[in-house]
Steps between C-alpha positions, in 0.01 A plus 500: 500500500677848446413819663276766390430814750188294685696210514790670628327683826310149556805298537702801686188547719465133543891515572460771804206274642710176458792645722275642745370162527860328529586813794755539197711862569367774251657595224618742285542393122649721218298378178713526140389401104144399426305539824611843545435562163156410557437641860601844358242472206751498262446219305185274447673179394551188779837376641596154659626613835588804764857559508637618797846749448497576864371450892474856716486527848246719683732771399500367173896463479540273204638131575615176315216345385699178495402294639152548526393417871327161557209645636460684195573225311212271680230739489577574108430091435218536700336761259636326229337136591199705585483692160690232259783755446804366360787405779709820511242739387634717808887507457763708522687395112624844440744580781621081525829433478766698445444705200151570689349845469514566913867428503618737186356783687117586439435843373539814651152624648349181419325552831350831419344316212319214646101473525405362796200252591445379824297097467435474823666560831755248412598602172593854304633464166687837326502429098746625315353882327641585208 
């Protein structure tokens, strides 16, 4: 199933509920590519997954997003068994590894430009804004 914007605040909604369930921390996640595409209104077309460039603290200091905690990580296959997502359809592909976008130094003011959309008290997500 791929992501258009009602599917995309169902399964982030369902995400937020799904950690409040598991007494999961809350989190912070810094949304990339596709999703943020579509969260903004930008584009009407569907993508496969939410990429995640970044986590922020309540501060919203940028961190690793690799790994992805466990918590996160269990509450995402929940929502995905729930709503026959594909495994990985919350992931954080563009800053893995090495040559990975959070390690070569995100843009400057990248902050300033995020949209932010709180999913519940356990979840805010801050797409990337042109």
């Amino acid at each position: 199933m791929e992501f258009d914007k009602i599917m995309l605040d169902k399964a982030l909604k369902l995400l937020s509920d799904r950690l409040k369930l598991n007494n999961a921390p809350s989190y912070n996640l810094i949304v990339c590519g596709g999703s943020a595409l579509i969260a903004a209104n930008l584009i009407s077309r569907r993508t496969k997954d939410v990429d995640i460039v970044a986590l922020g603290d309540e501060a919203l200091n940028l961190i690793d997003p690799e790994p992805l905690p466990d918590e996160l990580l269990k509450a995402a296959k929940q929502v995905g068994d729930t709503l026959g997502l594909k495994e990985g359809w919350l992931n954080n592909e563009p800053s893995q590894g090495e040559n990975g976008l959070f390690k070569h130094k995100l843009p400057k003011g990248l902050v300033s430009r995020l949209m932010k959309k709180e999913y519940g008290k356990k979840l805010k997500v801050y797409f990337v804004d042109r």
